[in-house]
N, C-alpha and C positions, 0 to 999 in steps of 0.2 A: 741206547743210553750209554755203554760200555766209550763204543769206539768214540763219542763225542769227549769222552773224558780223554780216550788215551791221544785225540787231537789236540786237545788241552794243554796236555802233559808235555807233546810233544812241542806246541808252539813254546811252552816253559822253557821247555828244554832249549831251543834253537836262542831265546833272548840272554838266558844265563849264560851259553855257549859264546853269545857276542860278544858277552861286556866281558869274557876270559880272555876273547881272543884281540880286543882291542887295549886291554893292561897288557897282553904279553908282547901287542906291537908294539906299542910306547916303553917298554921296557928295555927292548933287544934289539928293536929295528931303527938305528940313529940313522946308517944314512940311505932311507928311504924317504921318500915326503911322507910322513907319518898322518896328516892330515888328510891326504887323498886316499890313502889304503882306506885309512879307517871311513871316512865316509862313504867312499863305495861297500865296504862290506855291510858296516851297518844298513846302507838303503837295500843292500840286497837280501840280507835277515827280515827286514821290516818287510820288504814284500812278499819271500815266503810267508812270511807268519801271518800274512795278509792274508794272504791266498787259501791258505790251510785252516783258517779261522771263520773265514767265510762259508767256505766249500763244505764244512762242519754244519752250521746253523742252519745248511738249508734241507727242511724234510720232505720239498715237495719233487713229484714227478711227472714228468710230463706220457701223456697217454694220449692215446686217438681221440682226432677232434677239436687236436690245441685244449684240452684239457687236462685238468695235474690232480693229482691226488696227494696226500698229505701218508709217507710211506710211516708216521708212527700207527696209523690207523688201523694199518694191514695187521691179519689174523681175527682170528676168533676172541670174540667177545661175547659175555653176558651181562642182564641183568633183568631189574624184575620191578613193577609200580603198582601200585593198589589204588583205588577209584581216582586217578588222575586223569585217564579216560572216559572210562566210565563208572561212574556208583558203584558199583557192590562187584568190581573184577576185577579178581587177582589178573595181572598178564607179566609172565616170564619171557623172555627171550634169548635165542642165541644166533649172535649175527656173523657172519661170515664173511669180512671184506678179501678181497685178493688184490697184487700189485696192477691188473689190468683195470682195474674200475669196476670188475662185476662184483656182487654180493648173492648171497644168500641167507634170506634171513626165517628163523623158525619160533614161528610165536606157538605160547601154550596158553591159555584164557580155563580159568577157571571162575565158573559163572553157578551160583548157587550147589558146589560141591560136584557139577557138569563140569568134566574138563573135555578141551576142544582144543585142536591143532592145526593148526595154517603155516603155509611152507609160501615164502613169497620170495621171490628175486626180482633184481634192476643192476642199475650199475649208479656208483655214488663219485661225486667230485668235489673238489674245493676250486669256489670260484671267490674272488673278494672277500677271503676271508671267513666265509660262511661252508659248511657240509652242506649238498646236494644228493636227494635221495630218490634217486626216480623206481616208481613202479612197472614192472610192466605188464603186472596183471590189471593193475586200475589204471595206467597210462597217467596218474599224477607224482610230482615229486612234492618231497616235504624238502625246508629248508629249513638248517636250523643253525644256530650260533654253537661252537662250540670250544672248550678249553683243554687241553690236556695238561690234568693234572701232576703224573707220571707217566710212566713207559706200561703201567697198568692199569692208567683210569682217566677215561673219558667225562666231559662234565657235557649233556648236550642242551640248549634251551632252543625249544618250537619258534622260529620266525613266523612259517606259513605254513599252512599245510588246508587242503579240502575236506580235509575229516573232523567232524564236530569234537569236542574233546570236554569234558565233565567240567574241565580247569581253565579260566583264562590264559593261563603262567605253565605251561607242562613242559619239565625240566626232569632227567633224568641222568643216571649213570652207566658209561658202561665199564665193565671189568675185566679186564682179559680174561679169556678163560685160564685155569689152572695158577692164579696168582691170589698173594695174602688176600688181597680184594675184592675175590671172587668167593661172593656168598651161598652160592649155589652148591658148592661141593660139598663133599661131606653131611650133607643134608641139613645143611646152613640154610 
């Protein structure tokens, strides 16, 4: 989040930089062709600032398989949904993505005051815009639509997925771990 700002700052910087240095050539440079300085420099600020502008916006990476992942994704997350899956269960989770595409993910289900824990992994991608979430203990992926809110909260919505789910519509959050957003702490 930081460094897209200080790209920002810096494209700021390089445009305000132009229009100093093109009043100071039309000021004190008579006998140059004042029109050709300037237009070359300007086109060569507008491409840096191009290039630095662009190269900023982009989150995704490329990984094995001709697959990219979406690097705001990476790191630890949690969160937690009541009978959106199923009626009457609590399920918390904390997901584990890495820059390679693998994850780990650790659910807790709490089912009539029976708490129960399952540790799952796969590796997840972004293709067309969508999160890809492959298992590889049940050999299915779930796909889902998904928004980042912040640099600490995920917004995810179910496209597919093989697993029956209590909800038509099952939409959840995820929160970085250890951020304002993250309800888990402090026995939130």
């Amino acid at each position: 989040m930081y460094k897209n700002y200080f790209v920002k700052l810096i494209i700021l910087s390089i445009f305000v930089f132009n229009i100093k240095i093109i009043k100071f050539m039309k000021r004190n440079l008579f006998n140059l062709n004042k029109d050709l300085i300037t237009n070359k420099f300007r086109a060569f600020c507008i491409a840096i600032s191009t290039l630095l502008f662009f190269s900023s916006c982009s989150h995704f990476k490329s990984i094995s398989d001709n697959k990219k992942i979406d690097v705001r994704l990476v790191g630890t997350w949690v969160g937690e949904e009541e009978d959106k899956q199923v009626k009457g269960v609590v399920k918390k989770w904390e997901m584990q993505r890495d820059n390679t595409g693998k994850f780990r993910l650790f659910f807790k289900f709490t089912v009539e005051g029976e708490v129960r824990e399952i540790v799952e992994d796969g590796t997840w991608w972004i293709e067309n815009g969508l999160f890809y979430e492959y298992h590889n203990s049940s050999k299915l992926t779930d796909t889902y639509k998904y928004i980042v809110i912040n640099s600490d909260l995920v917004k995810f919505e179910m496209q597919s997925s093989d697993v029956d789910f209590n909800s038509d519509e099952y939409i959840f959050l995820d929160a970085r771990k250890g951020s304002k957003e993250d309800k888990s702490k402090n026995g939130k």
